[in-house]
N, C-alpha and C positions, 0 to 999 in steps of 0.2 A: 504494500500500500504506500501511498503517498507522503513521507515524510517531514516534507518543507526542507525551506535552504540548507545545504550542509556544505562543509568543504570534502576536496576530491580525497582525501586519503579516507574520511569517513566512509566515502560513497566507495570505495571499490572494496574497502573492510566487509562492505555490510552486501555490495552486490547490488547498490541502488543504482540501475542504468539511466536515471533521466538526467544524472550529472553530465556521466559521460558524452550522451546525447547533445548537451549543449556547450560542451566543449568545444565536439563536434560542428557544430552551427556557427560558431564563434570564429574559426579558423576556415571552414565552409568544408562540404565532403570532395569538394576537385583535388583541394590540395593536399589533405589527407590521403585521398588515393594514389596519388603521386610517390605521396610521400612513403609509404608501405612497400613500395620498390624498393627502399637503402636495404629491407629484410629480407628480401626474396622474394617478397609476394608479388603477385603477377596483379595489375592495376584491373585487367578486364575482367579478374574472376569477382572483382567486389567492387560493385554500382556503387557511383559517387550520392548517395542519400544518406539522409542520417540514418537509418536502423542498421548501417555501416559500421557504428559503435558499439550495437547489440552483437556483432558477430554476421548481420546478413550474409556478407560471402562466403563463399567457396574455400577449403582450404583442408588438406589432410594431413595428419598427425607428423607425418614427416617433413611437411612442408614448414608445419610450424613449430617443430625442433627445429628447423635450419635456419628459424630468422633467431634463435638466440646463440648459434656457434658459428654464422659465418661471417662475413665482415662485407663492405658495401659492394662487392662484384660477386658475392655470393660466392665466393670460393671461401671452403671449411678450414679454419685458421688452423686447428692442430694438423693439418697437411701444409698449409702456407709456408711457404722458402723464402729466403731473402724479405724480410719484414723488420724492418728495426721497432723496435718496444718504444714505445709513446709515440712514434710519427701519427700525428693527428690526422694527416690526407688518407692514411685507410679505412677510419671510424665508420662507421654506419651512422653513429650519435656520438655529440661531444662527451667529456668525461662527464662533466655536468648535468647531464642531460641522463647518461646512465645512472649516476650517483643515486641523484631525488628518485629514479623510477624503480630502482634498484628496492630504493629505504622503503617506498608506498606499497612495494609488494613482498616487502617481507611483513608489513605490518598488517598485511591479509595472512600470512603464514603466523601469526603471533596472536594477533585481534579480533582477526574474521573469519570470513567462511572454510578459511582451513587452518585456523589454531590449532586442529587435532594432530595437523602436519610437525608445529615445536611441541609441542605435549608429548607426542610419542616417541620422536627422535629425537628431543633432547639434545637442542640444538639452535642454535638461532641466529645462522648464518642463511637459511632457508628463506626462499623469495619465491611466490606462486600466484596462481589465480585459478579459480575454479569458473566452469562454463556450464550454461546448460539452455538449450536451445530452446522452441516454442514447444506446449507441449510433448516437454522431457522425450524429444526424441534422438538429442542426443546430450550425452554426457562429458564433461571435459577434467582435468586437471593438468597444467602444465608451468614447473617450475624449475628451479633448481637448487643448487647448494655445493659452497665450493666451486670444482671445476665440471661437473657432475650435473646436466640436465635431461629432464625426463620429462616425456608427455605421455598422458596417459587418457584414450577415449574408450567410451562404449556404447552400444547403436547395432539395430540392425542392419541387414546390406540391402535389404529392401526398405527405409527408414517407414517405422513407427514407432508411435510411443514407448517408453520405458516402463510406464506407471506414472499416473497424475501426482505420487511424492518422489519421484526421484530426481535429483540432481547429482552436480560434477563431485560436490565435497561428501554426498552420502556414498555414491558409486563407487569414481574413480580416486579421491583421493584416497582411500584405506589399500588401493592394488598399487598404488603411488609410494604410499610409506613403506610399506611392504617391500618393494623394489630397492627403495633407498639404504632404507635400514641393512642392505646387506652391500650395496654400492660405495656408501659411504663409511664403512666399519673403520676402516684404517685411515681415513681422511681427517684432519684436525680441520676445527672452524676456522675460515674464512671472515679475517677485519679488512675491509673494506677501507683504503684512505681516504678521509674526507677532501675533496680538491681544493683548492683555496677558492675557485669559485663557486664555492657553497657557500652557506651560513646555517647556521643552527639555530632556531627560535622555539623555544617553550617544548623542546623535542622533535620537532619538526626541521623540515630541510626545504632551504631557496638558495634559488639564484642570487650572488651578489651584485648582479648586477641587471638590473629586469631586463626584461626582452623587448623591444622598438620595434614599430613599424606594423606593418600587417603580414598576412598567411605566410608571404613569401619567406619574412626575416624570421619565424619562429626556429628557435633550437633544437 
């Protein structure tokens, strides 16, 4: 139901899409779709409208493992040669830009709809998001931890519904932890360095320096 104003870390904690939505609006869905190319995603599988925020398009589990490990030509960086560590011109997203998206989804992995994900694993280097389409016809979980990411769906191959109570964090995130908890056994947590183009406010993370201009200049 309809909650009234909130900020975005609340709203992706909780899974309330009308934020997202007007984020969306805000920046316009051309640009966004454009934009979704630095990750791999193909712009014609996902209509420039807003239910573009919900997940509208097209996209399979592999496809969307590869926009968290590959870099803006889409080649998979643990095979990538000749790369030097910080050159900014191969980025997908600035550091800053990782940082903040970085912190809001681990505080879905802490806060929200997949808390069960630091509760079990006992850990809280963990960054995720949980999905789940129009009636529950498909189920998502896709996160990471460390150097370590994993996407996990479930859905028929003919799609219908799941069940009118199923979602990403009832389904898929318990095959999710499952997975990890043995991926990640010998791995230590993951500290992330804050960039100096952050800030820290009241636990929360910004830009120090806002962002100018419209769609085009956004970071």
């Amino acid at each position: 139901k309809f909650a009234g104003p909130m900020q975005l870390h609340s709203a992706l904690e909780q899974s309330k899409n009308l934020v997202s939505i007007r984020i969306l609006q805000s920046i316009t869905p051309a640009y966004a779709q454009q934009y979704i190319a630095r990750f791999g995603f193909a712009p014609k599988d996902h209509p420039a409208n807003l239910p573009m925020a919900l997940g509208a398009g097209s996209v399979t589990p592999w496809q969307m493992l590869a926009g968290y490990i590959t870099d803006a030509e889409g080649a998979t960086l643990m095979q990538a040669t000749n790369r030097t560590a910080g050159d900014a011109s191969i980025r997908a997203i600035d550091e800053r830009n990782a940082f903040v998206m970085t912190s809001l989804l681990q505080r879905v992995a802490e806060y929200g709809t997949a808390r069960r994900a630091v509760r079990e694993l006992k850990r809280h280097d963990i960054a995720g998001k949980t999905g789940t389409s129009n009636d529950s016809q498909d189920a998502w979980f896709c996160g990471f931890a460390g150097s370590t990411a994993a996407v996990g769906w479930m859905g028929y191959d003919t799609p219908k519904p799941l069940g009118s109570r199923e979602t990403g964090g009832g389904l898929v995130l318990p095959i999710w932890i499952d997975y990890m908890r043995i991926a990640l056994k010998n791995e230590p947590e993951t500290l992330r360095v804050q960039p100096d183009s952050v800030v820290e406010r009241d636990g929360l993370y910004f830009y120090r320096d806002p962002v100018q201009g419209g769609p085009g200049e956004f970071g």
